[in-house]
Steps between C-alpha positions, in 0.01 A plus 500: 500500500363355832665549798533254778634487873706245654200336648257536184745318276533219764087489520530488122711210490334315748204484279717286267721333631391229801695481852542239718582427868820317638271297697307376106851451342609286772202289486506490138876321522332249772216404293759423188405833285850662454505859361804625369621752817709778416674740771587814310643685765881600468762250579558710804158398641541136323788382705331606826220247474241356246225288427628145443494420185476809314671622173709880609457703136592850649212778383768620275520188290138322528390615133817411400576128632154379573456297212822313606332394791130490380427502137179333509260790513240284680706408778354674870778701598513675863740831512562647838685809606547604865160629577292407209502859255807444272373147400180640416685715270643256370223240455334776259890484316457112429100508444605794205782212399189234455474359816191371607506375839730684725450632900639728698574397828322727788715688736819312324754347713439704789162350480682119473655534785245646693266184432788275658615357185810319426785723378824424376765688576792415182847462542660777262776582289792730584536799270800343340372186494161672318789697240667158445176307451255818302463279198342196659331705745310648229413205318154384616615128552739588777462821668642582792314161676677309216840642521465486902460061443822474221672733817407207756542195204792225528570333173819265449711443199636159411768605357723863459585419182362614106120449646540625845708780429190733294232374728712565843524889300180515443376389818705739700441816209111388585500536911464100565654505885727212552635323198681176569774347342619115451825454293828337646679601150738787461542810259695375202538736175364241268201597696465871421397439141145475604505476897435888583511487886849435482818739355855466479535659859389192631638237321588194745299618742189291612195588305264562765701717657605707117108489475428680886738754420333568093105483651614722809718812290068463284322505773633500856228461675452140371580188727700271338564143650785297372508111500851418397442129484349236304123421508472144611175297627667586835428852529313623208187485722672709780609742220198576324216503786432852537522618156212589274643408183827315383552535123755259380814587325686170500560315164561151677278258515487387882515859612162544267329160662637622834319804497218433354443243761574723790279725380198315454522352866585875634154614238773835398404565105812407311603680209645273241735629235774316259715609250707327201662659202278725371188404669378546827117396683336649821218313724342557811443152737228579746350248735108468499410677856120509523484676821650823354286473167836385269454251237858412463668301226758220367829489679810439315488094545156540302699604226807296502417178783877423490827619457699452199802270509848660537648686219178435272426938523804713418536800755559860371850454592525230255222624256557881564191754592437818321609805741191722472277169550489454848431918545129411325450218676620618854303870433160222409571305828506812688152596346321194634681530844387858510156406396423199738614717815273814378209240324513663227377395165597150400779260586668255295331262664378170271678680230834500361699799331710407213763747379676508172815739462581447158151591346376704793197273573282448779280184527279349818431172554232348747651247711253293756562357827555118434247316770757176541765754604679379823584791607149751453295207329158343642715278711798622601777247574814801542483644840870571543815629355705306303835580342532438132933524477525121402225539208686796319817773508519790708622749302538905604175694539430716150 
């Protein structure tokens, strides 16, 4: 059995496994290539500074979670430690794993830093907040990075009623910072059959205010902003700058136009969602913004130009709604809120989510942005709020 010293096994590995400056990384970036950079120090070392950019897999867990991260075995990866010998353990690890191009960075982060290279220095989690938050931390979508942005999100609710009351849960459960509120109805116990922010504690009381007290005893350290007031063309703009995503709960129709108006003028992604019966359908309207690289979508005038006439649609007061309904439908607009503040995956954007209680089926329709639109259309001729009372009822928010 051969016997090696520290500084023979190094010498060893060095034969194998190629190194790399700070000062080549960094002009790698600027010339376009873009290696996959990993910091593998401890999260101790992590949260006191780091190369921009980089992926933190602790030593402990690179074997273990690197193919969440990088499962093309092609890819160039760059690990660095804090002065260049763990990584180059740990290079040999992923080149034993099938790894064909990966670096160790020379003199590791102490080496960064001592080149005059950027560094960021992260905001960090609190060690409840890290307790609370361990199963999305771990996930390799969200992290502690991720779980840091849903901490410093605002999303609104249209709506503290059968939709709004599982997303506002969910929102808060999942970290997301400030959660605002619009609903001028109160607590009434024909509501509690499916509306699960509210109880029989709080019956007659205003629902934004039965909802602050619900999201807070979850999770206190969420900011919840009541609106106790109707949304009106005079200050839905005022109420939704700021946020950065509204997902509507309202089942009436100049609430939906409303929104969806405000929205598109304010570019917040709207999260569209509508219940009846024993159906329910989720979309995501996103305007086209080429400077930050998003394609965007239809809005909701694409898909229905005007309202209907008064009375013509039944609401689920008159028609009635399954109770578990909106709980599916709320938890899926609570996905693609998550989702579009993290950027992860897909969003239901240019596609529609059809639900089906009664035989427990899912379908997805593509729906296009219509060019004569006159709202997000070629030529826009809808540069202002209207209010849409005299075309059809108000009735309470579901």
């Amino acid at each position: 059995m051969t016997r090696l010293t520290r500084d023979q096994l190094l010498n060893h590995i060095r034969a194998s496994v190629p190194e790399v400056t700070p000062a080549q990384v960094a002009e790698w970036r600027q010339q376009g290539r873009e290696p996959v950079v990993i910091d593998i120090r401890e999260r101790d070392e992590w949260i006191q500074g780091h190369v921009p950019d980089a992926w933190h897999l602790s030593r402990s867990f690179l074997e273990l979670q690197i193919e969440q991260v990088e499962p093309d075995r092609d890819a160039e990866i760059v690990l660095y430690c804090a002065g260049g010998v763990r990584s180059l353990l740990a290079a040999r690890n992923l080149q034993e794993m099938g790894y064909e191009q990966v670096y160790s960075m020379i003199g590791g982060f102490g080496g960064w830093k001592s080149a005059g290279l950027e560094v960021n220095v992260p905001r960090f989690l609190s060690p409840m907040q890290r307790e609370r938050y361990d199963r999305h931390i771990i996930l390799p979508g969200v992290g502690e990075a991720g779980q840091i942005a849903l901490l410093d999100s605002k999303v609104l609710l249209i709506g503290a009623g059968g939709l709004g009351s599982p997303a506002a849960l969910y929102l808060a459960a999942a970290g997301v910072g400030t959660i605002g509120i619009i609903d001028f109805d109160k607590v009434d116990r024909t509501n509690l059959q499916r509306q699960i922010l509210h109880g029989e504690a709080t019956i007659g009381q205003a629902k934004v205010e039965s909802a602050r007290q619900r999201i807070n005893d979850l999770n206190p350290e969420i900011k919840v902003i009541g609106h106790d007031c109707p949304l009106t063309s005079a200050n839905a703009l005022d109420i939704l700058r700021g946020y950065d995503v509204v997902l509507n709960g309202s089942d009436n129709f100049p609430t939906r136009y409303l929104v969806n108006d405000a929205c598109h003028l304010l570019r917040i992604p709207l999260v569209d969602a509508s219940i009846f019966m024993f159906e329910g359908q989720v979309t995501v309207y996103q305007r086209r913004d080429r400077a930050r690289g998003v394609e965007g979508g239809p809005c909701y005038r694409c898909l229905y130009p005007d309202p209907p006439p008064p009375g013509e649609v039944p609401s689920c007061a008159e028609a009635g709604v399954f109770g578990v309904l909106p709980g599916i439908i709320g938890s899926i607009q609570a996905v693609e809120a998550i989702k579009l503040i993290l950027g992860l995956g897909a969003p239901l954007v240019g596609r529609m989510l059809l639900y089906d209680a009664q035989d427990q089926s899912f379908r997805t329709l593509s729906i296009r942005r219509n060019p004569a639109c006159p709202l997000c259309g070629d030529h826009p001729t809808l540069t202002e709020l209207i209010d849409y009372e005299q075309f059809c009822g108000m009735p309470a928010h579901e």
